[in-house]
ZAPAKOL-98047 format. One line per 8 residues: number of its first residue (from 1); for each residue x, y, z of N, C-alpha, C, O, CB. Coordinates in Angstrom, 2 decimals, always signed. Each point is the difference from the previous one (the first is absolute). Glycine has a CB too. Example, Ala and Ser with C-alpha at 12.3 -4.5 7.8 and 13.67 -1.06 7.14 Angstrom:
REM residues 2
1 = +13.19 -5.69 +7.80 -0.89 +1.19 +0.00 +0.90 +1.20 +0.00 +1.04 -0.02 +0.66 -2.93 -1.15 +0.59  +1.54 +2.22 -1.97 +0.82 +1.19 +0.06 -0.77 +1.09 +0.73 +0.51 +1.11 +0.17 +0.67 -1.74 -2.32
REM end
This chain:
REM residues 107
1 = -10.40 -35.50 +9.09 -0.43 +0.51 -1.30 -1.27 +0.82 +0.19 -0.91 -0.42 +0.72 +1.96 -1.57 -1.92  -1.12 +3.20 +0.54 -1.34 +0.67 +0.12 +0.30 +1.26 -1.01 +1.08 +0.27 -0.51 -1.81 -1.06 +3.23  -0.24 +1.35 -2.84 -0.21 +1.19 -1.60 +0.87 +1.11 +0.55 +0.28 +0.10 +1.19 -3.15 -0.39 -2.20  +3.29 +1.15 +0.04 +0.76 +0.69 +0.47 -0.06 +1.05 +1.15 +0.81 +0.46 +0.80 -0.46 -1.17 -2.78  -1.84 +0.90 +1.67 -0.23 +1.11 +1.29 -0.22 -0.59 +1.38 +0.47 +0.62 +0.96 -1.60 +0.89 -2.57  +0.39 -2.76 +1.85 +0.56 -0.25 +1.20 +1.28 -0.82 +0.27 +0.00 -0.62 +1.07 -2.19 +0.96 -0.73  +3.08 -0.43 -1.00 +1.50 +0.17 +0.20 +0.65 +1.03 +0.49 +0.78 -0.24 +0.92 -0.85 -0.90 -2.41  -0.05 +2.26 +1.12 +0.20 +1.63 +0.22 -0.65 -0.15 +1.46 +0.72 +0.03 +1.00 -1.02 +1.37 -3.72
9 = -1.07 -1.55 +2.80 -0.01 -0.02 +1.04 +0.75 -0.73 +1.56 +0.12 +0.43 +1.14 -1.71 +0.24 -2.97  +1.93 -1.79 +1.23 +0.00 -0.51 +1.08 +1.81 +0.43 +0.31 +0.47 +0.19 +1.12 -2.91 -2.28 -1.51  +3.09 +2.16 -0.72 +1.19 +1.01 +0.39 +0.13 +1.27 +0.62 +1.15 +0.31 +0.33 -0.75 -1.28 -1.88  -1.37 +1.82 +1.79 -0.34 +1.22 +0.36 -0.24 -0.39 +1.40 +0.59 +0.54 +0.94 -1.49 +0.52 -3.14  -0.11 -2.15 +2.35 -0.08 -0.54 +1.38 +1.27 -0.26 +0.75 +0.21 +0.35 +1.17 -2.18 -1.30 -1.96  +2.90 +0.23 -0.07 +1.42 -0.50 +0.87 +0.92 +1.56 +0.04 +0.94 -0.23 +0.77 -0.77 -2.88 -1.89  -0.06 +4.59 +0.59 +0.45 +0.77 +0.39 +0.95 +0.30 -1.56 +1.00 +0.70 -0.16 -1.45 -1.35 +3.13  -0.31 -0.17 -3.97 +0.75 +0.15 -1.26 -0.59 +0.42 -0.99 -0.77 +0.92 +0.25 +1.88 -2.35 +0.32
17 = -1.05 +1.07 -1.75 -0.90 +0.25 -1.27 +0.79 -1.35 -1.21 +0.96 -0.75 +0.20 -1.51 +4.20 +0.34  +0.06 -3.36 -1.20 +0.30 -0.96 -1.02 +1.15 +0.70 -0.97 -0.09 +1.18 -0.34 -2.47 -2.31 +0.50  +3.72 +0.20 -0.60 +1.24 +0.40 -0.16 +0.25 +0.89 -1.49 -0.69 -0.09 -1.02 +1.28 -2.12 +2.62  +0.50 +3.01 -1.38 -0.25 +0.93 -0.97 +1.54 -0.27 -0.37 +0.86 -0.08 +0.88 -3.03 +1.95 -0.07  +2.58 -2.07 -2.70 +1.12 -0.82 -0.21 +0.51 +1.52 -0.52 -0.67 +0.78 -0.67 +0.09 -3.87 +0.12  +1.53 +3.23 +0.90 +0.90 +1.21 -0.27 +1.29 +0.12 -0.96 +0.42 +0.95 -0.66 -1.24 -0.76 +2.84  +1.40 -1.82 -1.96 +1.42 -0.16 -0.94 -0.32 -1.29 -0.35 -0.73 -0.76 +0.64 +2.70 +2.19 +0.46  -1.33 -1.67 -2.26 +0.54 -1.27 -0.75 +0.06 -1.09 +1.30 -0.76 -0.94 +0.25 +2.42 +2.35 -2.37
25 = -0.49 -0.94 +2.83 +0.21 -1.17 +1.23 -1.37 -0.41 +0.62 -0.70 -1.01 +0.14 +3.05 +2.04 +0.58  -2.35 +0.13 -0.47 -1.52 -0.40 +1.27 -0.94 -1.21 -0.91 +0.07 -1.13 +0.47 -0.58 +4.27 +0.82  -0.16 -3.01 -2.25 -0.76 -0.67 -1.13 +0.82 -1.27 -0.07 -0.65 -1.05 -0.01 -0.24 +3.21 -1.42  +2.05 -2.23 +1.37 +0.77 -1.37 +0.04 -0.11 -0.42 +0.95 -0.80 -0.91 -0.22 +2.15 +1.21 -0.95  -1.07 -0.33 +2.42 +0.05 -0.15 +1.44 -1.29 -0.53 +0.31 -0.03 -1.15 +0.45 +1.63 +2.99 +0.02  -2.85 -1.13 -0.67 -1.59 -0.28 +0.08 +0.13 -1.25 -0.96 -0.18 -1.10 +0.53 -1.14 +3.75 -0.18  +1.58 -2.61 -1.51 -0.60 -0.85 -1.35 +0.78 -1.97 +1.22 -0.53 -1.08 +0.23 +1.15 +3.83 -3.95  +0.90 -2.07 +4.11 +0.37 -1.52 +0.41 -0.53 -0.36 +1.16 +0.56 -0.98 +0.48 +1.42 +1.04 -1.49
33 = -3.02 +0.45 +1.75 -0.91 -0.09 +1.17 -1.53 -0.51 -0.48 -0.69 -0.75 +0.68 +2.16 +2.79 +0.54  -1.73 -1.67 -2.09 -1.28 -0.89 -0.38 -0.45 -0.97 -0.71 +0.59 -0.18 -1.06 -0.78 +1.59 +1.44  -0.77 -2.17 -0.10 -0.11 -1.51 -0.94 -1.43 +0.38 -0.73 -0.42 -0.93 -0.69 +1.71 -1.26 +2.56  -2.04 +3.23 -1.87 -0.88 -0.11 -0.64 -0.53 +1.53 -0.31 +0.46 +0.79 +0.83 -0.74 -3.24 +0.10  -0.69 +3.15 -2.08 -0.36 +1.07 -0.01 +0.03 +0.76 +1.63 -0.06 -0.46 +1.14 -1.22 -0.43 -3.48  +1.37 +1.94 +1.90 +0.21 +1.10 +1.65 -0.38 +1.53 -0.13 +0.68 +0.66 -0.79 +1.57 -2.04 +1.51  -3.10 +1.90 -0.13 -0.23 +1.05 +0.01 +0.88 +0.95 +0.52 +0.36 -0.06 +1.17 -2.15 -0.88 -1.30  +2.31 +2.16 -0.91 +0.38 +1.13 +0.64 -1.05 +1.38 +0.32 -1.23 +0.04 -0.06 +3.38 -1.06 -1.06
41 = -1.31 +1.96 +1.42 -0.49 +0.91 +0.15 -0.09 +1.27 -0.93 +0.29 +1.15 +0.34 +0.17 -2.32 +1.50  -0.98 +0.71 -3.27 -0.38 +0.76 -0.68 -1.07 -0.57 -1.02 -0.11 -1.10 -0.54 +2.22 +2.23 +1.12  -2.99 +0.28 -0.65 -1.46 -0.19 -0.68 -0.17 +0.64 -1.23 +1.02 +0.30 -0.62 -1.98 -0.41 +2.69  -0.09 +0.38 -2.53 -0.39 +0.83 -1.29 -1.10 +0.72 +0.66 -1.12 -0.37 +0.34 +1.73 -1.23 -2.46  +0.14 +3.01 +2.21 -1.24 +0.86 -0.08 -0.73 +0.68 -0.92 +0.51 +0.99 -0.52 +0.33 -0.91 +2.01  -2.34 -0.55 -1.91 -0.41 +0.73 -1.59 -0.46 +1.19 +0.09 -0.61 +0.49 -0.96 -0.06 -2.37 +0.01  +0.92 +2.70 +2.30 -0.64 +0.99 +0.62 +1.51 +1.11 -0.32 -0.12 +1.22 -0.15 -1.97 -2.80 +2.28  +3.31 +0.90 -2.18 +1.40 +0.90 -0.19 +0.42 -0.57 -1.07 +0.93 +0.55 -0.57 -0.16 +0.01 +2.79
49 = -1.28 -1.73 -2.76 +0.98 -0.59 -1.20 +1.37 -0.45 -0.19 +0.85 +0.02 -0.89 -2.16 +1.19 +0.29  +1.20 -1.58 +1.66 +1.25 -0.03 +0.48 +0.32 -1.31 +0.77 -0.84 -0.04 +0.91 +0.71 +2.51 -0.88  +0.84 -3.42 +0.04 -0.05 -1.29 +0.62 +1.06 +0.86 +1.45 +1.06 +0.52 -0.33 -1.32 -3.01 -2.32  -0.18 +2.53 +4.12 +0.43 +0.24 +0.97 +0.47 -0.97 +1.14 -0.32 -1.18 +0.03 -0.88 +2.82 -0.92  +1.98 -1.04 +1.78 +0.52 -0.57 +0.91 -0.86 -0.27 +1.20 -0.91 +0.81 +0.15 +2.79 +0.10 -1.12  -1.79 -1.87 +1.86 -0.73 +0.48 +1.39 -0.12 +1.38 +0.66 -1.05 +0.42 +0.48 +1.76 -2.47 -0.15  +0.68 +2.88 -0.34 +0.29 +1.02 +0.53 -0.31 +1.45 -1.07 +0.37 +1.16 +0.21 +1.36 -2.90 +1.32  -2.55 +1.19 -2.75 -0.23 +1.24 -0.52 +0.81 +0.41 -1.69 -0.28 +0.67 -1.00 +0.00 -0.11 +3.96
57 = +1.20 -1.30 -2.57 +1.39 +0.21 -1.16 -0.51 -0.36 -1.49 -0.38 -1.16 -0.15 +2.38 +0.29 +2.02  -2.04 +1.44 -2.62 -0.30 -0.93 -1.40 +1.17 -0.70 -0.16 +1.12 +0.09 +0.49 -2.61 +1.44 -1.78  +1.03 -2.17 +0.56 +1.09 -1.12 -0.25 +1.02 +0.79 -1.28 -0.55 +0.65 -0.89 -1.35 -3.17 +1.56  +3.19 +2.37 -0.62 +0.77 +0.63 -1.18 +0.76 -1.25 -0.79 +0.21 +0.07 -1.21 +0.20 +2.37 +2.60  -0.15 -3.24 -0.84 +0.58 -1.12 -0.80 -0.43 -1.18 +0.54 +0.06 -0.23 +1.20 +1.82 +1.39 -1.81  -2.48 -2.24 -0.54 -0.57 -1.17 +0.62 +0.87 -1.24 -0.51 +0.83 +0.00 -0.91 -3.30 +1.10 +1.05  +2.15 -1.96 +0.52 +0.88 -1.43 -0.32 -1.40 -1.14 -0.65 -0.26 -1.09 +0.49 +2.60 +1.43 +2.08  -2.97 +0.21 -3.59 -0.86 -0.79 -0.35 +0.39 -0.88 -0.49 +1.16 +0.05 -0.41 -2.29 +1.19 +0.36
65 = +0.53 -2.15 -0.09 +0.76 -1.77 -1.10 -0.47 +0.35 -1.11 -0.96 +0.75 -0.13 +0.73 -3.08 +1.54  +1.16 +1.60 -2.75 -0.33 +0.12 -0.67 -1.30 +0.29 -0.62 -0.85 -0.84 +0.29 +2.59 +0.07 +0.24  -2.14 +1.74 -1.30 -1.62 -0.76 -0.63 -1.36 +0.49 +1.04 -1.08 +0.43 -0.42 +2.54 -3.08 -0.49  -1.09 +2.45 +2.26 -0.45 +0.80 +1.15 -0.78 +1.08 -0.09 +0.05 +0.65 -1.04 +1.67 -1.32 +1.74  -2.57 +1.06 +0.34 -0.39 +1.56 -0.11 +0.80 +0.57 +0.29 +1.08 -0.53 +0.25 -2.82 +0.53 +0.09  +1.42 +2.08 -0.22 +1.15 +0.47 +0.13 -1.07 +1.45 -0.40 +0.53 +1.11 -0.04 +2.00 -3.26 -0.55  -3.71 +2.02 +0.38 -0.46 +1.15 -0.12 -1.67 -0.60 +0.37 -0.32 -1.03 +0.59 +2.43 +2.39 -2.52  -3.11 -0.11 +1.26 -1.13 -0.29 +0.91 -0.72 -1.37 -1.04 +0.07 -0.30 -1.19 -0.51 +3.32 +2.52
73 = -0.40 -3.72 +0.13 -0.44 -1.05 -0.51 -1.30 -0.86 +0.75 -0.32 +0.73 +0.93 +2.79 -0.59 -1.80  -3.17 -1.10 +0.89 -0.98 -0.43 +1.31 +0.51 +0.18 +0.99 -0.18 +0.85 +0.88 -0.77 -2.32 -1.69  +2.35 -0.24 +0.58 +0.50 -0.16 +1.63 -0.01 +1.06 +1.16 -0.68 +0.10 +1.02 +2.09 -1.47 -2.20  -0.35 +2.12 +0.63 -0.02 +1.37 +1.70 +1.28 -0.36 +1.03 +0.67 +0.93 +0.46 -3.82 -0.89 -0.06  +3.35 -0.96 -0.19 +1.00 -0.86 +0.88 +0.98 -0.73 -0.37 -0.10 -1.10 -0.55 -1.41 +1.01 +1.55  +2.80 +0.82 -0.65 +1.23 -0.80 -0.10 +0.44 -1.03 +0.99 -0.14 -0.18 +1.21 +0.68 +2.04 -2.27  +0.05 -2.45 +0.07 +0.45 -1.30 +1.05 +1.56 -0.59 -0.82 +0.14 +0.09 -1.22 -3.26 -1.08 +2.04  +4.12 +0.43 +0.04 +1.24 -0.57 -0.09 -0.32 -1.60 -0.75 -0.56 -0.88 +0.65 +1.59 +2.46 +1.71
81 = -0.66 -1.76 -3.57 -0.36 -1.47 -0.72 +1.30 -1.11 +0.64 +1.20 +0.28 +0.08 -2.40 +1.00 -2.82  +0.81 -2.04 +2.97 +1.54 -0.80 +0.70 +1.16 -0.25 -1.17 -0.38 +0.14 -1.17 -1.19 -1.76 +3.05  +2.52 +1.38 -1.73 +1.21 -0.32 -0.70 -0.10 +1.00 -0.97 +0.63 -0.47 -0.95 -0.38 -2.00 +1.36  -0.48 +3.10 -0.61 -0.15 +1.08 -1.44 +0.58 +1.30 +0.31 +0.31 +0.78 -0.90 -2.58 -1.70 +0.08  +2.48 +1.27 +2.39 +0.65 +1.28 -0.05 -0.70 +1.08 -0.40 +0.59 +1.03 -0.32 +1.12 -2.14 -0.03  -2.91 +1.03 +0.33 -1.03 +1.13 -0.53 -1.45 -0.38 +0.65 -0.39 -0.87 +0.77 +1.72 +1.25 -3.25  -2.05 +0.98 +1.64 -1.74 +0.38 +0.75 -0.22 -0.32 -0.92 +0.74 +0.03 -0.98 -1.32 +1.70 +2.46  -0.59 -2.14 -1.41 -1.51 +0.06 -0.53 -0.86 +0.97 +0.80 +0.28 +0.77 +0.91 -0.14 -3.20 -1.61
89 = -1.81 +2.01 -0.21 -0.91 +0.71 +0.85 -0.87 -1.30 +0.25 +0.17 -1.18 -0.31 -0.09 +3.88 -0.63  -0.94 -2.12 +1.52 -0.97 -1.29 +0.14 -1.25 +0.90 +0.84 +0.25 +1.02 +0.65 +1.83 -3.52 -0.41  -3.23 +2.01 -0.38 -1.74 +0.39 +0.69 +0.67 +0.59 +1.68 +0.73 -0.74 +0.66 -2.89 -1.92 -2.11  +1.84 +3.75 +1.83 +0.24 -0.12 +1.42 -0.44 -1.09 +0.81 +0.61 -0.66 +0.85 -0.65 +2.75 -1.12  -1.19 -2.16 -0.18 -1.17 -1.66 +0.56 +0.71 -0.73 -0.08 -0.37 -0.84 +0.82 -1.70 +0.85 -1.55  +3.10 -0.41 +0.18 +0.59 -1.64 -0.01 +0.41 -0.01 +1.69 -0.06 +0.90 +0.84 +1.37 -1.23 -3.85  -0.88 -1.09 +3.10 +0.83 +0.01 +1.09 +1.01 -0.79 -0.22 +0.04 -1.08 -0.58 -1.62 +1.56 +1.93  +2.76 +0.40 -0.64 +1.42 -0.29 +0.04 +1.18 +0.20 +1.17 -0.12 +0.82 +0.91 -0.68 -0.36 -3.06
97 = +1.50 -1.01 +2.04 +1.06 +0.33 +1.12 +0.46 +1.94 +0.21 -0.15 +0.79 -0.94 +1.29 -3.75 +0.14  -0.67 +3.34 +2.05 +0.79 +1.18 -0.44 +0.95 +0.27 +0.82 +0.53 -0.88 +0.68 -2.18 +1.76 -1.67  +1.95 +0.26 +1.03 +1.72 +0.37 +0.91 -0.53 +1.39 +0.38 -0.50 +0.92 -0.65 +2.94 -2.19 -0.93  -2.16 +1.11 +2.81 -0.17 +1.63 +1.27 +1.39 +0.56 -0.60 +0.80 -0.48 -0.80 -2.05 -0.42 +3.82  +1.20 +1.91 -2.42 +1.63 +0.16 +0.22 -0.43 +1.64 +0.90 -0.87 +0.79 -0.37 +2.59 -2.30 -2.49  -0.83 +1.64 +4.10 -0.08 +1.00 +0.53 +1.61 +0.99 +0.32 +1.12 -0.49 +0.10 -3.52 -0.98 +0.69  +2.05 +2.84 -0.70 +1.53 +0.43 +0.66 +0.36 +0.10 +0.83 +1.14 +0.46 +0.00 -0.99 +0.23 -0.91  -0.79 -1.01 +2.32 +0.33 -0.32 +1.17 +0.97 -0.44 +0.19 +0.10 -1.09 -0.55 -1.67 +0.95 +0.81
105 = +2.82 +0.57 +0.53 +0.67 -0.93 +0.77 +0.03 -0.81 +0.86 -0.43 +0.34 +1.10 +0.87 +0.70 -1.69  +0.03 -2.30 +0.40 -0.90 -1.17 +1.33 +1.48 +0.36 +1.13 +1.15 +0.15 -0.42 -2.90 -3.11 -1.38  +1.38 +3.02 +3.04 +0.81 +0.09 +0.86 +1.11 -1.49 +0.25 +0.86 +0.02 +0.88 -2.87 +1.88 -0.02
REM end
């Protein structure tokens, strides 16, 4: 468990970055892999207004939970809520679990 940025980091260290959810599946697949809040790889930038990806992408469709953020706000940091199938945000400062994910092929 640790805040989101040194999460990022320490995925960047292993040759990855922190996971970026692309489809319905993928978000399902992640959601039945974790037991507790989890950091992904997307932020709020108040500098673009725009909640972004690790890789730059704004975000175009989000899987917020109900009631949830979903536009600008303190937190800054998304994260996967367990059993709910959806994000929240939460303080980057908190600390929480997260998921690398790289495109490497492993031999």
């Amino acid at each position: 468990m640790k805040n989101w940025t040194d999460s990022r980091s320490d995925c960047i260290k292993w040759g990855a970055d922190l996971v970026i959810i692309e489809s319905e599946e993928e978000q399902r697949f992640i959601n039945k892999k974790i037991k507790d809040f989890t950091w992904i790889g997307l932020s709020y930038s108040a500098a673009k207004g725009n909640w972004l990806w690790v890789n730059g992408t704004p975000l175009q469709k989000g899987s917020w939970g109900k009631g949830k953020s979903d536009g600008k706000n303190e937190f800054g940091c998304a994260m996967i809520a367990p059993n709910v199938n959806a994000w929240d945000a939460s303080h980057c400062s908190n600390d929480h679990n997260f998921i690398c994910e790289t495109n490497a092929l492993l031999p």
